[in-house]
C-alpha positions as CSV (number, residue, x, y, z in Angstrom):
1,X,11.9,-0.2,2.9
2,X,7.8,0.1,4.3
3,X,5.6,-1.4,2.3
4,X,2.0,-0.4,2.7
5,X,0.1,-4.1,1.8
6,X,-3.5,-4.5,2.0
7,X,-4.8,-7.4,4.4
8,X,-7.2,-10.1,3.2
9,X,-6.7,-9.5,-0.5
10,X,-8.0,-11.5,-3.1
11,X,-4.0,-12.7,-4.0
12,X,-0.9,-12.5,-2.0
13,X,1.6,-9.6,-2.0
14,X,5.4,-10.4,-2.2
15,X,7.0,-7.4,0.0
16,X,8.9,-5.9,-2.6
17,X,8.2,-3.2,-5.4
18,X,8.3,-5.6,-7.6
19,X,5.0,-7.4,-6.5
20,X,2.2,-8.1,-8.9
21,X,0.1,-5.5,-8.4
22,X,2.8,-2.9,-9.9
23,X,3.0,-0.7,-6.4
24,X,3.9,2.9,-6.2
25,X,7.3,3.6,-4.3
26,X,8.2,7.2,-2.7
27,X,11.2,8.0,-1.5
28,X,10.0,11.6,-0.1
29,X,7.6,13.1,0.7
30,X,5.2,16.2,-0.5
31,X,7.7,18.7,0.6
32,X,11.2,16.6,-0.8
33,X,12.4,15.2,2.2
34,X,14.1,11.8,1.8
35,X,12.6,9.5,3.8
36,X,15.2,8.1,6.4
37,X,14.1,4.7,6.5
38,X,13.8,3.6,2.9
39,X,11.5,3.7,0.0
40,X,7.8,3.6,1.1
41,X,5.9,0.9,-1.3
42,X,2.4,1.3,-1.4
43,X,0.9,-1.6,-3.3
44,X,-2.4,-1.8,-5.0
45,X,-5.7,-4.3,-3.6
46,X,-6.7,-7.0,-6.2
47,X,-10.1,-6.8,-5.2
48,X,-10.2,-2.8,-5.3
49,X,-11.1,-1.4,-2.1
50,X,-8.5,1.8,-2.8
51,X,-11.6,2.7,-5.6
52,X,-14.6,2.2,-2.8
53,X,-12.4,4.2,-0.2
54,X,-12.3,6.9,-2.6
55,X,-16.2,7.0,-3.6
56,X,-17.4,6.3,-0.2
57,X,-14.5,8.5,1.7
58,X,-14.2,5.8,4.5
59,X,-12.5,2.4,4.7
60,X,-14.2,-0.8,2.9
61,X,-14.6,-2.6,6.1
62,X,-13.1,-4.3,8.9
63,X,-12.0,-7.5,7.7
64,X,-10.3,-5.1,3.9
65,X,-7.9,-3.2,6.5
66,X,-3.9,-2.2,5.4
67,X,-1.0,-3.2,7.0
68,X,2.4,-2.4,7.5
69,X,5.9,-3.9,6.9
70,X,9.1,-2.4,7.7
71,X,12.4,-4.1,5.9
């Protein structure tokens, strides 16, 4: 399992898809490939930034980066 966990949140994620902020786990990818390694958990920032990376189209600053964790 990867989980996709954004860094210097407002809470603490528990690496799992069954984290409080109710993340969104893949298992392929656009064209249906199963990916080889696991799930892919992409969990959602308590203080939002996904919504000002959208409006802005760039990232929400250097200290609101993501991270990821391979199980």
């Amino acid at each position: 399992m990867i989980n996709v966990v954004p860094l210097n949140d407002d809470r603490q994620h528990v690496h799992t898809a069954e984290c409080w902020c109710e993340p969104v786990s893949h298992c392929q990818d656009k064209a249906g490939v199963v990916y080889p390694r696991g799930p892919i958990v992409v969990h959602n920032a308590a203080d939002c930034r996904e919504q000002v990376e959208r409006l802005i189209d760039e990232g929400a600053g250097e200290d609101k980066r993501w991270a990821v964790y391979e199980d």
